[in-house]
N, C-alpha and C positions, 0 to 999 in steps of 0.2 A: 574716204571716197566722196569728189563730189556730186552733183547732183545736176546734172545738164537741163537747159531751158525744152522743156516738153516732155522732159520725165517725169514728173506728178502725172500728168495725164495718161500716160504709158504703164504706171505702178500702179495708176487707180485701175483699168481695165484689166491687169493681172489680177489684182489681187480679189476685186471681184469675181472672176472666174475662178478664184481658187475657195475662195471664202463663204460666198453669197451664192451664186447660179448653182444650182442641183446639177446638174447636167454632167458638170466642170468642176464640181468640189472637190477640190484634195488639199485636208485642213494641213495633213503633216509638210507639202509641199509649200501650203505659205505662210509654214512654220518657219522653213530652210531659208525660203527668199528672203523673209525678211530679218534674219538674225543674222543673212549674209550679206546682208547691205547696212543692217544695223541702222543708227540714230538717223540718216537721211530721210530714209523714207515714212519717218513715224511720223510726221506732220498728216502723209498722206492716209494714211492708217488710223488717228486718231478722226480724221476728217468723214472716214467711212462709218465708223465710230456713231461719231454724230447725227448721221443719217438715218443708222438703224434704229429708229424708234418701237417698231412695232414688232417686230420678229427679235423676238433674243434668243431665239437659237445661233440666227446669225449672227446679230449682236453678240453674241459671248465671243464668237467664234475670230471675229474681225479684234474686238477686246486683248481677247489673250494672244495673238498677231504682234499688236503693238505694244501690251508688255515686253513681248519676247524680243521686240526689233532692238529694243534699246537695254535694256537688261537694267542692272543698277545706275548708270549712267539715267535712267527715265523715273528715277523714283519721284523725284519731286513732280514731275507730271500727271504719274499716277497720285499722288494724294490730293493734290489739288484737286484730279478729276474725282475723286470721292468726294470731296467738302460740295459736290456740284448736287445734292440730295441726291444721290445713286441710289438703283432700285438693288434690293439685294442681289438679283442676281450677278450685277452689277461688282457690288461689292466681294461675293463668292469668286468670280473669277481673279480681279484682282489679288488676293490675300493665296488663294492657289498659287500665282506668279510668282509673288514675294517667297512665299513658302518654299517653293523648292528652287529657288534662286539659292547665289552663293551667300556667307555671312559679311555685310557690310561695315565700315570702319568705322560711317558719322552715324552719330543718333538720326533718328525722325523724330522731329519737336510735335506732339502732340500726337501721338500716333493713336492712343486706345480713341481719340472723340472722333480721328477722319478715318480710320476704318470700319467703327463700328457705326460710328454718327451721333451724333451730341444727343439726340432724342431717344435712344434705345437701352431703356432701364433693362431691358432682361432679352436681350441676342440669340436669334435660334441658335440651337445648338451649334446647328453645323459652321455657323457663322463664327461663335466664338472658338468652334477647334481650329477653323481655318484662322482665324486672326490671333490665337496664339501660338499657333504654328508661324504664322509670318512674322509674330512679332521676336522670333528666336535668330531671326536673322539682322535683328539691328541692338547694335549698344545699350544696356539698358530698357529696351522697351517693354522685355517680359516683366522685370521687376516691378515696372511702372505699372503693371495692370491693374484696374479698381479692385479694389478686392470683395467689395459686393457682387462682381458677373463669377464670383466662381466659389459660392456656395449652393450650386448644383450637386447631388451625389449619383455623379455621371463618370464612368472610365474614361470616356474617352477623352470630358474635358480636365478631369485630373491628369491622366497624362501627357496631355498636349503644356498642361501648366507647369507641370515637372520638366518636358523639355526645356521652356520656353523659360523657365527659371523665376514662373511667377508665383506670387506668394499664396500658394493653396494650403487652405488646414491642416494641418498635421491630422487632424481629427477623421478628412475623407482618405487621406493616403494610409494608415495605418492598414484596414480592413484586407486591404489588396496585397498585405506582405505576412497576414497570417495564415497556420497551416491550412484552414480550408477558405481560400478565400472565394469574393464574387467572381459571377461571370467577366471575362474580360482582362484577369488582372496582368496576364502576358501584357499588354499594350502598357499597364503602369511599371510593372517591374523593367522592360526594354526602356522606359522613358529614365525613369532612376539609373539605370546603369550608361545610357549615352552622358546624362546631360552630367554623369561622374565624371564621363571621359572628357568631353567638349569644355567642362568649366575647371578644370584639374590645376590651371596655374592661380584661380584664382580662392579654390577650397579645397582641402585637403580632402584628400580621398576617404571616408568613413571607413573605420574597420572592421564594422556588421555590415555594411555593403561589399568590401574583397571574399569576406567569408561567402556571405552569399552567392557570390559569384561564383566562386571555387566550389559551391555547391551545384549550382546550374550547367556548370559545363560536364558534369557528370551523370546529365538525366541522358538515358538516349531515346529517347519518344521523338521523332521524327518532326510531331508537331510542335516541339520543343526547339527545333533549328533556330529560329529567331532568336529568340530568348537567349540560347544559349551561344550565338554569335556574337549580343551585344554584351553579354559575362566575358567574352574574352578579350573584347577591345576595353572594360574595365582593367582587367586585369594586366592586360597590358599599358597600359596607363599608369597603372599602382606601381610597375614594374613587380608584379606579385603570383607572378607564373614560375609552380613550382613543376621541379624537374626530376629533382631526387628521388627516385624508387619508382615513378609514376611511367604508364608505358607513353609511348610517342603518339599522339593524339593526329585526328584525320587531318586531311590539308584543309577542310573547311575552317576548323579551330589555328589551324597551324600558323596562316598568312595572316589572319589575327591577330594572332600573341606576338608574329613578328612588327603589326602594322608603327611599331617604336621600334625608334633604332637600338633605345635602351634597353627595350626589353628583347628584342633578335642579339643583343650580346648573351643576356643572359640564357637564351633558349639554343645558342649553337653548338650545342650535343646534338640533337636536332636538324639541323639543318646542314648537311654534309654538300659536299661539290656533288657528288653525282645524285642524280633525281631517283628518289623511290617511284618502283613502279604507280604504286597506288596514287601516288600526289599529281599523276602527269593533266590533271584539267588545272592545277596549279603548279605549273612545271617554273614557269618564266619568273613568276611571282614571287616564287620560294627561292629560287636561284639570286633573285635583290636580295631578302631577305638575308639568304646564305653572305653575300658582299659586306650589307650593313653588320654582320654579326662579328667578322674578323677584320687585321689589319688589313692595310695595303697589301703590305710585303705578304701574310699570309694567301692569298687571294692569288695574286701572282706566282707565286710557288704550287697553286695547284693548277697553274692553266692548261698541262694537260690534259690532267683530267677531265675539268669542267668544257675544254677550249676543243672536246671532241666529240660534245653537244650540240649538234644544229640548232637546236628549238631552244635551247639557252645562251648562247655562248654572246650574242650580241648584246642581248639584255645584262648579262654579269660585263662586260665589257665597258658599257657604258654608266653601269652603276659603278662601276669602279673608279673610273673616269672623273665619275660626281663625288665620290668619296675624296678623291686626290687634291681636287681642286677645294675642297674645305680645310686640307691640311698647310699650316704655314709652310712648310720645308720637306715633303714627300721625298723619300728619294727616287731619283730616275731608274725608270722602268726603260732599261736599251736591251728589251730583249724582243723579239719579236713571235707573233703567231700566226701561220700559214691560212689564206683565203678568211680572213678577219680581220677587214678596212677598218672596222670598228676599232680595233688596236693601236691607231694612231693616235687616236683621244688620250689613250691613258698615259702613253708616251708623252705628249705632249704635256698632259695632266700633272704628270711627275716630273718636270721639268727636261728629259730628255730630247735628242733631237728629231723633228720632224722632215722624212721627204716629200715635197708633192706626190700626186699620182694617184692618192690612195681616194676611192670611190664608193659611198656609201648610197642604197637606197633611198635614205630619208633625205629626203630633198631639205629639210632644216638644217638638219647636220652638216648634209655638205655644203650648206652656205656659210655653216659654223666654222669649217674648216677653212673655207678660203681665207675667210677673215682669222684666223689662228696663224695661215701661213705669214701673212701679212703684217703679224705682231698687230693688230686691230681688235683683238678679243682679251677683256679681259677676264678674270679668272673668276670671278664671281658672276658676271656674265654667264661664260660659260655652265657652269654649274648649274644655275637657272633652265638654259634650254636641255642641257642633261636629265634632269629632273623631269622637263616637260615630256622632253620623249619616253622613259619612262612611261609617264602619266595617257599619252597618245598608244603607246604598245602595250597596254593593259596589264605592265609588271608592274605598276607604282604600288606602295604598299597601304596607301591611305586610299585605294581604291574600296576597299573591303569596308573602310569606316563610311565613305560615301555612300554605297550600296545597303548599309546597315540603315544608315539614315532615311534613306530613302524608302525603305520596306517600313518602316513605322511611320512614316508620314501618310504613304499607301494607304497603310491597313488603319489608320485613322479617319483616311477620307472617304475612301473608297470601295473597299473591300467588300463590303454587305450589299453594295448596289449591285444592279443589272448589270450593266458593262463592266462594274471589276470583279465580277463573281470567276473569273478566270485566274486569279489573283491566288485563293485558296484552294484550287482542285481537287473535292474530297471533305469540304470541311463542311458540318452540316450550319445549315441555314441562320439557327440559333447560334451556332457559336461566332459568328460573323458580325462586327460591330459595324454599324451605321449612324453618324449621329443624328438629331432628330430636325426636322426641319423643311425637309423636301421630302417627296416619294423620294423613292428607291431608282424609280425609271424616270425620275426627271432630267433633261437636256441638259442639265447643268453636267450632270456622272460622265455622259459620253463624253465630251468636250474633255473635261479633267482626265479621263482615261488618255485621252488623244496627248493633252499637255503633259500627261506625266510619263507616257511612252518615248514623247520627242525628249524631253530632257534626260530619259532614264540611261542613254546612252552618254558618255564621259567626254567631254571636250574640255578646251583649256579656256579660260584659263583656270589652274589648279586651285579647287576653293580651300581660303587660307586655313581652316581647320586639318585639311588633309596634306599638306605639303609638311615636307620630312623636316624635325628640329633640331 
């Protein structure tokens, strides 16, 4: 998109009215503006930026705007703007940005001296959870942490370092995996069992951590959810979800264990064409799940059944669709299924023949389609936007690992504060980690609540940790 002669002037009056002016504030709306205009308008944005010297409420607020405009595409603007002596609060929003941004491909050359700043021997806390959170999203940067800022015996920067795959004592993580441990140690055992899942092609999966795990998913303490959500996207990782003799587990754990495709083959006892009543808030979900678990040809052979699902049938249709087109040589599907346009994907998928006509909802797809009729789509292509939709209708299966992620980066940052005390409903006051460094009620907590509201909902593109392998 470009950027017309008088629109700087046009984007700075919005965005002050959305940003700056009380009147007129609404931070989520010029969240949307400008992540839907994206890199154009961050000049403008950085330039508001600028101005706000005295107020950092606003200042943060305009700050994490042009994070958000440009996404990883703006990192190098963001560091530079730290190397600028940024005042922490400064630095807090930034490292927030990064943090629940997706995982990027290139390193950041120097990251621990321009986040944290060349002069800060010993980083508030909160500082450094946020800067090892952020630093889990670039190549190598966890590893690189000094290993002097993390002889704290602090949970939550132990666990922030376990994600972030930085080199924390053995000596502080122990405490937190014995039978009675500290307060806190959900936040280290959840950090231990993702950064098992996230880093699996590069370390082998431990096997006192599968145990472990297979132990967790059998607590049923409510306030054990977390904990034992990220025991199952382990174990589905391990491909180490046992089945034999064990009864059929809720759909929380269920979309889980499927969130591998390897591991939804081994769990499709499990996973049947028609939906149990109980799983129906994971109806669509489990239904991919159901797809990735068998072949083609199976899948197709139950499309009655499945294909007399409203609330599934396009979702298996299209996940099939995705399946076909990964295969070299699929055989054609020339059968057809009544009032499911979606059916022409997999026809097509499978090399069979396609008629015009056929009309789908999703405005992507049917643009997928024209160009299919056209022989203009290729098949990896295709598969791609298969995937996405998926990921847009909330069946993808690496949605569950995102949401997992997401809930420990929460409860690291935010959780014990004023505005995320909504976060744990119920939990008392003490058991709620905070790290140390601000109040509780400081400006900085609302704004990140506000940033991790906007992002908490799933857009594309698909961050590459959660797309199907």
């Amino acid at each position: 998109m470009g950027v017309l002669p008088g629109d700087d002037a046009r984007f700075r009056e919005r965005f002050t009215e959305l940003l700056v002016s009380a009147p007129t504030r609404d931070v989520r709306e010029g969240f949307q503006l400008a992540r839907g205009i994206g890199t154009p308008v961050a000049p403008v944005l950085w330039n508001l930026v600028a101005g706000e010297k005295s107020n950092m409420r606003r200042r943060m607020a305009v700050l994490a705007t042009a994070c958000l405009a440009e996404g990883p595409i703006g990192d190098d603007r963001v560091m530079a703007f730290l190397d600028e002596k940024s005042p922490l609060q400064d630095r807090l929003v930034c490292s927030l940005c990064l943090a629940l941004g997706p995982m990027r491909s290139r390193p950041q050359p120097e990251f621990w001296n321009r986040v944290i700043g060349r002069n800060r021997q010993e980083p508030e806390p909160l500082l450094l959870v946020l800067a090892l959170l952020a630093s889990s999203r670039f190549p190598e940067a966890g590893a690189a942490c000094p290993p002097a800022l993390l002889r704290q015996e602090n949970p939550g920067i132990t666990a922030a370092a376990i994600y972030a795959g930085a080199p924390i004592p053995d000596v502080l993580v122990q405490p937190y995996l014995r039978p009675r441990p500290p307060a806190h140690s959900s936040l280290v055992q959840r950090a231990l069992l993702l950064a098992g899942f996230l880093r699996r092609p590069v370390e082998p999966v431990q096997a006192v951590l599968v145990e472990r795990a297979r132990e967790l998913v059998q607590a049923p303490s409510e306030q054990n959810a977390t904990l034992r959500e990220a025991a199952a996207l382990l174990l589905a990782a391990a491909d180490a979800v046992r089945t034999e003799g064990q009864p059929r587990p809720e759909w929380r754990l269920l979309q889980l264990y499927a969130s591998d495709p390897r591991a939804a083959t081994s769990i499709r006892a499990w996973l049947p064409a028609v939906p149990q009543p109980l799983d129906e808030p994971a109806w669509a979900r489990l239904a991919v799940a159901y797809v990735l678990s068998r072949s083609v040809d199976a899948v197709v052979a139950d499309r009655a059944v499945w294909g007399a699902i409203p609330e599934v049938r396009r979702h298996v249709a299209i996940a099939l669709a995705m399946r076909a087109c990964s295969e070299p040589s699929p055989s054609p599907v020339r059968s057809t299924l009544a009032d499911l346009p979606e059916w022409a994907f997999v026809r097509w998928a499978t090399g069979a023949d396609v008629q015009p006509g056929a009309t789908v909802e999703d405005a992507t797809l049917q643009q997928a389609f024209v160009l299919m009729l056209d022989g203009r789509m290729p098949r990896e292509g295709a598969r791609a936007i298969f995937e996405d939709a998926l990921w847009r209708w909330g069946s993808h299966p690496g949605l569950g690992l995102q949401a997992a992620q997401q809930d420990l980066l929460r409860d690291l940052m935010l959780s014990g504060s004023l505005p995320g005390n909504r976060y744990q409903v119920g939990l008392p006051d003490h058991l709620r980690y905070l790290p140390a460094g601000l109040g509780n009620e400081n400006d900085f907590f609302g704004l990140a609540v506000e940033v991790f509201e906007f992002l908490r909902t799933p857009t594309l593109p698909i961050p590459g940790e959660c797309r199907l392998r």
